[in-house]
Steps between C-alpha positions, in 0.01 A plus 500: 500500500638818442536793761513874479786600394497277163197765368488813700560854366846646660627844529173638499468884560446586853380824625524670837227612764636823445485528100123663392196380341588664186843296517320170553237599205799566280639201543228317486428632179832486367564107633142389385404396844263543726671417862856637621656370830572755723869437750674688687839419377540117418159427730148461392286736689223474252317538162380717331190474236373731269133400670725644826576809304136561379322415850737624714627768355309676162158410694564670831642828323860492543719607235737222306834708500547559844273256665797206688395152393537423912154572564386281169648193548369131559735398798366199557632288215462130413889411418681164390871377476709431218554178621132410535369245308276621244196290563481656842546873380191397255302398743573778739406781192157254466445538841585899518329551173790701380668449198877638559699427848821718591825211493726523832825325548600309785606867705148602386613773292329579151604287212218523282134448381309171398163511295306246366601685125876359625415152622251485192793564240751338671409163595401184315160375371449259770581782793233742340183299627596662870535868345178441352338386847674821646367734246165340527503540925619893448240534271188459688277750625564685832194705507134495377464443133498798248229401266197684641704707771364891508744786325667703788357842532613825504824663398777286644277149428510586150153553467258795443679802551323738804470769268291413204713753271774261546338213397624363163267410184499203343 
């Protein structure tokens, strides 16, 4: 069975809990991603997503360029091991319902990312039945179903404006 290390991304970019919103946005952009870790030197003190960025930080009012990432940050972070075996970390992602763990070494330090995208295009045909089973567990619903759910209202649920001048045509 293979572990970790044989299909995980290293040298990812990092960012700091002092760098901005605007700095994790760019690179973001820039990297085609949508989750950075955040460490404090060679240590994982978090991630950042850009769901963090747009809850956190655009929907509460404060402003990208000189808002820290400190205050945005998922601390609490489901992490593996290089040296895991790779069944496990599948299983543990299916169980999480995330699709990307941060990689430690054996000093816990950051070494890199695994996502399902890695372990899908790195491993054999035989191994791709438990990425599959993963994808499937992430997959399901958390919440109530959206067929049939009512439109949020007002201006910040992306409904009816309160101002009917505002409202759009169709």
């Amino acid at each position: 069975m293979s572990k970790v290390s044989d299909v995980m991304t290293r040298g990812v970019r990092t960012l700091t809990p002092e760098d901005s919103m605007l700095q994790a946005a760019q690179a973001m952009e820039t990297l085609d991603v949508g989750v950075i870790p955040v460490c404090d030197g060679e240590r994982l003190v978090g991630l950042v997503t850009d769901r963090d960025l747009v809850l956190r930080g655009m929907a509460q009012g404060y402003p990208a360029d000189t808002t820290r990432l400190d205050g945005m940050i998922t601390r609490e972070v489901q992490c593996c091991h290089e040296d895991d075996p790779l069944d496990e970390v599948l299983h543990k992602m299916g169980d999480a319902a995330v699709r990307r763990l941060p990689v430690l070494d054996a000093e816990h330090r950051l070494v890199g990312m695994v996502t399902l995208g890695d372990v899908a295009a790195r491993t054999s045909a035989a191994e791709h039945g438990r990425t599959g089973q993963a994808l499937s567990d992430i997959s399901q619903p958390t919440g109530p179903a959206h067929a049939g759910a009512p439109r949020a209202t007002g201006t910040t649920g992306g409904g009816a404006a309160e101002d009917p001048s505002q409202q759009l045509s169709s």
